[in-house]
N, CA, C and O of each residue as an XYZ file, in Angstrom:
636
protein
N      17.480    -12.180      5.776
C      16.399    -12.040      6.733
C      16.227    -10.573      7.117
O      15.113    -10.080      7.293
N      17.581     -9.764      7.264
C      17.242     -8.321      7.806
C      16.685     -8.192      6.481
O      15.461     -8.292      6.559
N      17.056     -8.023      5.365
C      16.327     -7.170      4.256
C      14.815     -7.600      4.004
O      13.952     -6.943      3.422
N      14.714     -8.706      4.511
C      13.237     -9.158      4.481
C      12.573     -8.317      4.891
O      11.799     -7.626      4.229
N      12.857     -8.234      6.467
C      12.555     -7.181      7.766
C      11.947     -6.057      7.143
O      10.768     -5.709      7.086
N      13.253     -5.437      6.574
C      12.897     -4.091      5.890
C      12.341     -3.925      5.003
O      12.135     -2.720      4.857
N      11.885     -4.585      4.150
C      11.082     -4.874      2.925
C       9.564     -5.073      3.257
O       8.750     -4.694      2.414
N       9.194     -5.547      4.235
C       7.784     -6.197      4.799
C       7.412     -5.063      5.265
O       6.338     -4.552      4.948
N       8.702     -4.239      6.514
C       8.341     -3.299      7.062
C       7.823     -2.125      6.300
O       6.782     -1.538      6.594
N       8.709     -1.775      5.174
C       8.429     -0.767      3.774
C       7.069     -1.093      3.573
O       6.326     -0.254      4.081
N       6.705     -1.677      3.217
C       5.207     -2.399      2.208
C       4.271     -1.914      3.398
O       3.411     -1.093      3.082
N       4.312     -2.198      4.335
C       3.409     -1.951      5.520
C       3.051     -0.493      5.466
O       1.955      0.031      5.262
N       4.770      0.287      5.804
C       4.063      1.706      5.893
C       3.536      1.908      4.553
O       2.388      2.344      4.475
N       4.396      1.584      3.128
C       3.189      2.303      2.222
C       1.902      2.167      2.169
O       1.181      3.119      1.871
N       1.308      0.654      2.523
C       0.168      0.689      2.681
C      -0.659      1.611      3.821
O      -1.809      2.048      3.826
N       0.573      1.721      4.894
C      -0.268      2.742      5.681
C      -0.203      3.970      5.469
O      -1.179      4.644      5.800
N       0.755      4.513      4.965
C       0.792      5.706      3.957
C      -0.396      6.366      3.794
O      -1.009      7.247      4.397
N      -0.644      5.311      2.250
C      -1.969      4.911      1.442
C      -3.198      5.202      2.418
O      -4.029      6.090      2.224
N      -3.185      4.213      3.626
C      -4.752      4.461      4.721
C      -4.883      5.931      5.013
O      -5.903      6.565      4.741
N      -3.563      6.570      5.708
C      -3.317      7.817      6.139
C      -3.945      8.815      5.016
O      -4.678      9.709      5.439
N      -3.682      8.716      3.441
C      -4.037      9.744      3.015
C      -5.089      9.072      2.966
O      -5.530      9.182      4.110
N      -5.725      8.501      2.444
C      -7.515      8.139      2.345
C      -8.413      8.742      3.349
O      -9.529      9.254      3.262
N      -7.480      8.502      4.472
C      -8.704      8.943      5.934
C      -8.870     10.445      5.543
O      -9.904     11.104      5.434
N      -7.263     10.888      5.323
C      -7.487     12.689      5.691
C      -8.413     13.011      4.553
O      -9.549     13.425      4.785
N      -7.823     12.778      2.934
C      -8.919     13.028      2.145
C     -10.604     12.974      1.678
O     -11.359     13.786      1.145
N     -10.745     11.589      2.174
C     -11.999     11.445      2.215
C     -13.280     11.598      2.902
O     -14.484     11.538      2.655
N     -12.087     11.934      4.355
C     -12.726     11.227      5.380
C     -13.423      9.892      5.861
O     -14.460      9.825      6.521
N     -12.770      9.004      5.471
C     -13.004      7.309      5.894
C     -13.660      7.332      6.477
O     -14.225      8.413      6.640
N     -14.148      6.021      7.334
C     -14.912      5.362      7.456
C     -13.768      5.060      9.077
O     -12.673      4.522      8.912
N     -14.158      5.419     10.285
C     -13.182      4.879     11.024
C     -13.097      3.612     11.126
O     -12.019      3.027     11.018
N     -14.034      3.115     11.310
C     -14.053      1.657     11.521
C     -13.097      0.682     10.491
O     -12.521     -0.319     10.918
N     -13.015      1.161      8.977
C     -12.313      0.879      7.662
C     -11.172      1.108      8.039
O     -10.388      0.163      7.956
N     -10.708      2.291      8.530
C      -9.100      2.804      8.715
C      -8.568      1.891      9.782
O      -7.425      1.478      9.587
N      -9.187      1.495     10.881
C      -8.907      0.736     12.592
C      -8.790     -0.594     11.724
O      -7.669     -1.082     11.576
N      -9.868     -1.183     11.162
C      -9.696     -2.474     10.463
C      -8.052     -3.073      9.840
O      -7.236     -3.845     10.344
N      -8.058     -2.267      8.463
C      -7.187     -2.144      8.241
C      -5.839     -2.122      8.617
O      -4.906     -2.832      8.242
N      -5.876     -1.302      9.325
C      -4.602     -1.189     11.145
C      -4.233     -2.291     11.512
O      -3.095     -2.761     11.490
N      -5.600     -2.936     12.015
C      -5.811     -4.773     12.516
C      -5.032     -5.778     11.736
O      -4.238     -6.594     12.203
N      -5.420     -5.582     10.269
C      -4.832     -6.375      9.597
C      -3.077     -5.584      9.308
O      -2.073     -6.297      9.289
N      -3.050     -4.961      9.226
C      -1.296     -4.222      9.535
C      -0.857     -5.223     10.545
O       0.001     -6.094     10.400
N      -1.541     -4.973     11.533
C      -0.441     -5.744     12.598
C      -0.483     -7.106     12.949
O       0.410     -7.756     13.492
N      -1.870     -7.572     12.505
C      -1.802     -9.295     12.685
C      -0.475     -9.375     11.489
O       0.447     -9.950     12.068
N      -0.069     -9.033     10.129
C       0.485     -9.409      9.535
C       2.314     -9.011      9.794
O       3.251     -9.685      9.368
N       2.393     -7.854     10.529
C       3.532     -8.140     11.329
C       3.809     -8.874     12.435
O       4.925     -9.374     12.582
N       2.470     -9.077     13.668
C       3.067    -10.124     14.518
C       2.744    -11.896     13.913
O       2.737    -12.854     14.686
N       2.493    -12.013     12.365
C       2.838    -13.598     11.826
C       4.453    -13.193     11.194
O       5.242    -14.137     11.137
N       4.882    -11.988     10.783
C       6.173    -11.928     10.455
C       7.194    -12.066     11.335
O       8.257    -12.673     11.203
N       6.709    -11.358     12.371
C       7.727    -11.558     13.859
C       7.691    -13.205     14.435
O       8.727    -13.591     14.977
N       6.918    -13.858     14.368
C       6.543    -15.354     14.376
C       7.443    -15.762     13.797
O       8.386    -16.133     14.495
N       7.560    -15.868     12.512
C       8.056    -16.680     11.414
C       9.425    -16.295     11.423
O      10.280    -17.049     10.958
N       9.729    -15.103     11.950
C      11.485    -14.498     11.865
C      11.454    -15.098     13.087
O      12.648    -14.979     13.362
N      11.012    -15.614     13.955
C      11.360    -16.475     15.227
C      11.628    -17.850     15.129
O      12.604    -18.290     15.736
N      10.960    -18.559     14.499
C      10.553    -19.663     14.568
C      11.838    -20.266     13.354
O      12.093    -21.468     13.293
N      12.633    -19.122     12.351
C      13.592    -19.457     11.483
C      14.774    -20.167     12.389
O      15.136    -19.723     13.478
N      15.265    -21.239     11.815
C      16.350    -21.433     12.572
C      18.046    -20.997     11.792
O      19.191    -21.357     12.067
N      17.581    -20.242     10.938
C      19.205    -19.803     10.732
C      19.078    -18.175     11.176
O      18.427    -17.212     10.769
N      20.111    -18.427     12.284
C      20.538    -17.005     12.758
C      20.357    -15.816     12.682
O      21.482    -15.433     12.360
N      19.831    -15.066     12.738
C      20.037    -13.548     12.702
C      21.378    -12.896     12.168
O      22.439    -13.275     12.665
N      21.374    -11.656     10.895
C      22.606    -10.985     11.478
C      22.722     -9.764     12.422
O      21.918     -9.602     13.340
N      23.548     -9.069     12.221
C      23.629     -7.840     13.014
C      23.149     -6.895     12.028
O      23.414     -7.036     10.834
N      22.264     -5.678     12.598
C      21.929     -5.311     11.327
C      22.928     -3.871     10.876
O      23.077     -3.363     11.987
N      23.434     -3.251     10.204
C      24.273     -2.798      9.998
C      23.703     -1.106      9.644
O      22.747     -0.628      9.034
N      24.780     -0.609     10.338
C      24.005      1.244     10.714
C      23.330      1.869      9.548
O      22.413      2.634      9.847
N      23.644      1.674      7.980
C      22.071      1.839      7.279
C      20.588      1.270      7.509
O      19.536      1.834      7.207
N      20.737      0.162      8.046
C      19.787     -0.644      8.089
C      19.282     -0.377      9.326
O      18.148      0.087      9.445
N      19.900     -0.584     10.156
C      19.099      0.377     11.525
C      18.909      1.700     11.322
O      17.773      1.949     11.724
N      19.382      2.594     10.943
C      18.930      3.911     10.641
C      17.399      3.613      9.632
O      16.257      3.973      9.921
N      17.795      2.948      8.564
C      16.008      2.824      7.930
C      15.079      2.295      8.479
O      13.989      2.624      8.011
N      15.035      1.044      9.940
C      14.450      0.305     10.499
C      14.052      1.909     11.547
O      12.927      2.405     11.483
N      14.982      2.422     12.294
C      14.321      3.179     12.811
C      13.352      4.707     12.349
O      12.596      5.490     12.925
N      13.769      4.574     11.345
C      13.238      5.829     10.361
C      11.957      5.062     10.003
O      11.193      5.748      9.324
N      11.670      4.260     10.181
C      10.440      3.158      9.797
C       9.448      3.008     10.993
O       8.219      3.069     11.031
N      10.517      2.764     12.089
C       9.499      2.867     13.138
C       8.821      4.297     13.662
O       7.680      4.471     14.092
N       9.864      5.232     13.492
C       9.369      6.809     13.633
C       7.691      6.994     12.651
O       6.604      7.328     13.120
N       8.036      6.631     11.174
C       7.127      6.498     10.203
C       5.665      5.612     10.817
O       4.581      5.982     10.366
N       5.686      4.613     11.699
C       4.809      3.701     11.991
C       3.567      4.342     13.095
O       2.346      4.185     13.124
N       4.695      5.266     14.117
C       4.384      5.832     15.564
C       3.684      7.071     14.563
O       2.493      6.828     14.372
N       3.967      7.829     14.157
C       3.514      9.214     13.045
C       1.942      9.032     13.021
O       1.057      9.657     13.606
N       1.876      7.442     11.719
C       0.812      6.925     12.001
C      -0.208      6.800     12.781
O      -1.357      7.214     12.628
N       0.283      6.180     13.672
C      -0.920      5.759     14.876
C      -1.179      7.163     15.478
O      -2.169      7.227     16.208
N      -0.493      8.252     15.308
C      -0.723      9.141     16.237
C      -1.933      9.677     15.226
O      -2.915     10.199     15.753
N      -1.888      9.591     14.221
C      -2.649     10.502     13.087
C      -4.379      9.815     13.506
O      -5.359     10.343     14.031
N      -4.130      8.477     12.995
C      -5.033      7.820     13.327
C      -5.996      7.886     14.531
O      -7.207      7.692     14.639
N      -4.824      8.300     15.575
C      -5.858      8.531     16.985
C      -6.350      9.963     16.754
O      -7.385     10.176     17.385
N      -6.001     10.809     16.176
C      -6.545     12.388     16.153
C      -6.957     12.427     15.298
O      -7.031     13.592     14.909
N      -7.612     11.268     14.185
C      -8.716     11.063     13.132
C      -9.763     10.521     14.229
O     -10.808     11.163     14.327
N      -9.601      9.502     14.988
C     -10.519      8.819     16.144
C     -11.268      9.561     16.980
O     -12.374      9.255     17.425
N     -10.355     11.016     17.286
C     -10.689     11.223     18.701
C     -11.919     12.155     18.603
O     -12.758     12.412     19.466
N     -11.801     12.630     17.227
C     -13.033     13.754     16.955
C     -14.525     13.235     16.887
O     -15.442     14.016     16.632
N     -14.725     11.963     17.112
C     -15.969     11.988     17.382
C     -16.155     10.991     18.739
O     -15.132     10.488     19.203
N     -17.447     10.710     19.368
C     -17.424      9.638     20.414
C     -17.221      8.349     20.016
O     -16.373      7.631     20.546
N     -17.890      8.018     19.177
C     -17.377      6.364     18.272
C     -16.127      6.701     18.388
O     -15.528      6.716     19.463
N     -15.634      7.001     17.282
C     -13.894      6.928     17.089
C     -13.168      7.009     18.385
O     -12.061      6.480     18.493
N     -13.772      7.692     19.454
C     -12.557      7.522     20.631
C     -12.640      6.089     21.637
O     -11.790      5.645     22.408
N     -14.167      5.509     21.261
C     -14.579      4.358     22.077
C     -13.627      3.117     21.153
O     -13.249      2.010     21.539
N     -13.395      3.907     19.594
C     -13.100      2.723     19.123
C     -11.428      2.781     18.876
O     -10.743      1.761     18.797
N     -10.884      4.170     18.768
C      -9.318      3.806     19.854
C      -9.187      3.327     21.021
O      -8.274      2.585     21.382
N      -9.944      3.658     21.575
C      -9.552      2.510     23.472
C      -9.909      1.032     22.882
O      -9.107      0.246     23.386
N     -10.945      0.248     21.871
C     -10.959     -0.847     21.542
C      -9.715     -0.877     21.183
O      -8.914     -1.178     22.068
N      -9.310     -0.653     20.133
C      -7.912     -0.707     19.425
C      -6.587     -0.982     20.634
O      -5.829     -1.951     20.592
N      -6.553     -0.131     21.442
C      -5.498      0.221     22.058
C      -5.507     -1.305     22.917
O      -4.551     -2.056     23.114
N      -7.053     -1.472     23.375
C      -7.138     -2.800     24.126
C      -6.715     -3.901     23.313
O      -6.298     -4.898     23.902
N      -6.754     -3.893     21.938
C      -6.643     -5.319     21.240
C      -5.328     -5.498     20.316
O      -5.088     -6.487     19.625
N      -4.563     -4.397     20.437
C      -2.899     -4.262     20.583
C      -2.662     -4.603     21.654
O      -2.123     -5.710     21.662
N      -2.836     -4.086     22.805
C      -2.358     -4.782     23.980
C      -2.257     -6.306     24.299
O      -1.227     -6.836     24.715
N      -3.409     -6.943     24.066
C      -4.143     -8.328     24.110
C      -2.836     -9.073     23.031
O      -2.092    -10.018     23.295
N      -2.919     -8.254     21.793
C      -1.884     -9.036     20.921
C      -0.286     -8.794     21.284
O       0.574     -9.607     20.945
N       0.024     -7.512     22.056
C       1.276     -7.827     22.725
C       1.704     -8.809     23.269
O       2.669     -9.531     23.021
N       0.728     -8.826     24.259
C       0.991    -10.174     25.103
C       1.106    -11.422     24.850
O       1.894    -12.232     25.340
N      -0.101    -11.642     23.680
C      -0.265    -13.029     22.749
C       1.014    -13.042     22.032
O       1.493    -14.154     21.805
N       1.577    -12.126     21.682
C       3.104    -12.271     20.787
C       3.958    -12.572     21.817
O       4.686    -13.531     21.559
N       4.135    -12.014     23.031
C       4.875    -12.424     23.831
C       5.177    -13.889     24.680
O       6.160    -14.397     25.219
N       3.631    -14.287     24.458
C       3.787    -15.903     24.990
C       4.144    -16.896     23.808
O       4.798    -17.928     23.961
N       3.519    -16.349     22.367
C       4.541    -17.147     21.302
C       5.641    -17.063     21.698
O       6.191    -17.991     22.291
N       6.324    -15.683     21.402
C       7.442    -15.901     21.683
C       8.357    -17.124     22.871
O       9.187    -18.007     22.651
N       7.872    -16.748     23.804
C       8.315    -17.531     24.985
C       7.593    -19.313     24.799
O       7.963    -20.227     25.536
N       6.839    -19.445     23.998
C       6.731    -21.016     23.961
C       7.376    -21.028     23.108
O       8.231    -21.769     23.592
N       8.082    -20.606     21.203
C       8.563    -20.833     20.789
C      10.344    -21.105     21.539
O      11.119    -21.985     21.166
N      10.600    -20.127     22.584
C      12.253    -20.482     22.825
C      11.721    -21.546     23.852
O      12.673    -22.300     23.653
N      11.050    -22.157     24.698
C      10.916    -23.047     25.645
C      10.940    -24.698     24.149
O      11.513    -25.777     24.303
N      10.386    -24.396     23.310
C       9.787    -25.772     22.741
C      11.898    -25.701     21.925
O      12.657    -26.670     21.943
N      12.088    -24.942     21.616
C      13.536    -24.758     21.349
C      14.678    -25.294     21.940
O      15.595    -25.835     21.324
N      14.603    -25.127     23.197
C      15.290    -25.508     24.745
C      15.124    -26.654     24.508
O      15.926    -27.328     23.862
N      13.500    -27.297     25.238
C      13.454    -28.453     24.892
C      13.839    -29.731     23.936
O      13.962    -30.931     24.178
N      13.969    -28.975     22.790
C      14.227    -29.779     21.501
C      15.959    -29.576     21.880
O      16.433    -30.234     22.806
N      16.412    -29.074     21.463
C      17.924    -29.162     22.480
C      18.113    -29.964     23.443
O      18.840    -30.929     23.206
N      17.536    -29.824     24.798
C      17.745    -31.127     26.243
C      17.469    -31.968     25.446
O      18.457    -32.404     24.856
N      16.400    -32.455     25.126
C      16.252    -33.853     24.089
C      17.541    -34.514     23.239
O      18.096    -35.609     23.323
N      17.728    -33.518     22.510
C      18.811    -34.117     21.100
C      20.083    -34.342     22.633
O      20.760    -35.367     22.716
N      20.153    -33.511     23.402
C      21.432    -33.746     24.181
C      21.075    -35.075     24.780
O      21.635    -36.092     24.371
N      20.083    -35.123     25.821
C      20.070    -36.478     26.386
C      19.946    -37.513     25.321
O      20.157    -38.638     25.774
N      19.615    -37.483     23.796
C      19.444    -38.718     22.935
C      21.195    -38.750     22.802
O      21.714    -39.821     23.117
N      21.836    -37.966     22.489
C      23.578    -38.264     22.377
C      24.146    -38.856     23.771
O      24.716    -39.946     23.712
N      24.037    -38.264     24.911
C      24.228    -39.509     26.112
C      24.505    -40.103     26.169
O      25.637    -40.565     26.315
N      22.581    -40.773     25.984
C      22.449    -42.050     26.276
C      23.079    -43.072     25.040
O      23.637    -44.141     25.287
N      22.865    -42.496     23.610
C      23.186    -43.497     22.659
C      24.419    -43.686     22.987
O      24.564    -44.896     23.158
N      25.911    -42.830     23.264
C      26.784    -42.477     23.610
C      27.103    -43.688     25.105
O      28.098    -44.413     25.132
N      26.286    -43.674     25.963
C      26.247    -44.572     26.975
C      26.499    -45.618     26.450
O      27.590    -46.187     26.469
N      25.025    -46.154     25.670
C      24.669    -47.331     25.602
C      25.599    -48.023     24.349
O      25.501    -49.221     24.084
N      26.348    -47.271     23.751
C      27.263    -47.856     22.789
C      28.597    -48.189     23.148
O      29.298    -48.957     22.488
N      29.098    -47.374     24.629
C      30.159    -47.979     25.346
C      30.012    -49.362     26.061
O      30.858    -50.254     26.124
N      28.610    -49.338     26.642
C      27.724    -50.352     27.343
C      28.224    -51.752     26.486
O      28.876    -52.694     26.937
N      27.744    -51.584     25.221
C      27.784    -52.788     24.482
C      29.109    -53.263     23.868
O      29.332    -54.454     23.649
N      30.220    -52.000     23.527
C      31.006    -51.964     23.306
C      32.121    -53.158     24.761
O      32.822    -54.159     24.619
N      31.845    -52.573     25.623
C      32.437    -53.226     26.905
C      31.937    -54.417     27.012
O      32.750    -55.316     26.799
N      30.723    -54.779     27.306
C      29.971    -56.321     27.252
C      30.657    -57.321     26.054
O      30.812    -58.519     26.286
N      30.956    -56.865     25.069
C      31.105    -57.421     23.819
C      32.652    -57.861     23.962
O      33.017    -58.923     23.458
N      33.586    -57.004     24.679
C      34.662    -57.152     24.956
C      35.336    -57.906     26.314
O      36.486    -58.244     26.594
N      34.251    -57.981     26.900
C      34.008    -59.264     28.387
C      33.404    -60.229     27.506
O      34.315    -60.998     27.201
N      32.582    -60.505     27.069
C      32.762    -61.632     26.175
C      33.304    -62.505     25.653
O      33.145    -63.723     25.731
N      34.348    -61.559     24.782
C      34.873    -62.267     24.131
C      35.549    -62.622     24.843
O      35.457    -63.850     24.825
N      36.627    -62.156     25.916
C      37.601    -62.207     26.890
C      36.898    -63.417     27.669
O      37.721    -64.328     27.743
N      35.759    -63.751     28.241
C      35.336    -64.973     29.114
C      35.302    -66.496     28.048
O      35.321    -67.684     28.372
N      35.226    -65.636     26.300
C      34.960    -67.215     25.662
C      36.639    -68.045     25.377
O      37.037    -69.208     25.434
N      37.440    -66.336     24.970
C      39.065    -66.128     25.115
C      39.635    -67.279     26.039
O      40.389    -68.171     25.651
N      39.000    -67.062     27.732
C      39.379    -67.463     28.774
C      38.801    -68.961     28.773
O      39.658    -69.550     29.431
N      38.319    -69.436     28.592
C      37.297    -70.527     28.705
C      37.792    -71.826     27.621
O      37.970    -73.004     27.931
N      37.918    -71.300     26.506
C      38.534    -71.854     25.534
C      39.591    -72.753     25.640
O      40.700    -72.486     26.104
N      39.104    -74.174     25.054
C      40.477    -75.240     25.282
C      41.580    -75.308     24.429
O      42.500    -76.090     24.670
């Protein structure tokens, strides 16, 4: 799963790499470069989803791997900064970083309440499986005991 991480994360920046030189060279299309962006990050917050929603464990990630994860995120922030000082030079482009900035935000938050319904529906599914062991747990001593007064009253009764 970490190497996943880092692998998805890799692919991302090259593709943003890739956007980065297009904009400077060509001069893009802002709206093309912001797009693009959009789809960057809807496709990391369905990765952050799906690394949530896994139910085998996490490991620890181990000091190469955090050193490239953070050398990745340095690489990501680089980005966006480039991007906003491709934006800012005209009035569109700066109306359409404050869009941007607003609809990262919007998706922070939206990642954040996944998140938090995914560990609540988690919890839940847990209290559940616990109260189903209980009660089955109850109700099998229940019958277990009845079954054993039973026999003991037919035991007793018996000529």
């Amino acid at each position: 799963m970490i190497f996943e991480s880092i692998a998805a994360i890799t692919a991302a920046l090259s593709a943003v790499n890739g956007l980065v030189a297009a904009a400077k060279e060509t001069g893009a299309n802002v709206t093309g470069v912001m797009g693009k962006m959009g789809e960057i990050q809807d496709g990391i917050h369905r990765f952050e989803l799906e690394k949530r929603e896994a139910s085998i464990p996490t490991q620890r990630l181990t000091p190469a791997e955090a050193f490239a994860l953070a050398e990745k995120k340095r690489s990501v922030a680089r980005y966006f900064e480039d991007v906003k000082m491709i934006c800012m030079m005209s009035a569109e482009g700066a109306k359409l970083w404050e869009e941007f900035e607003r609809t990262m935000q919007e998706s922070r938050e939206q990642h954040a309440r996944d998140v938090k319904m995914i560990i609540q529906r988690q919890k839940a599914k847990k209290a559940f499986l616990h109260d189903l062991f209980v009660y089955s747990v109850v109700g099998f001593c229940g019958l277990t005991i009845s079954a054993v007064i039973i026999a003991l009253v037919i035991a007793f009764f018996k000529p």
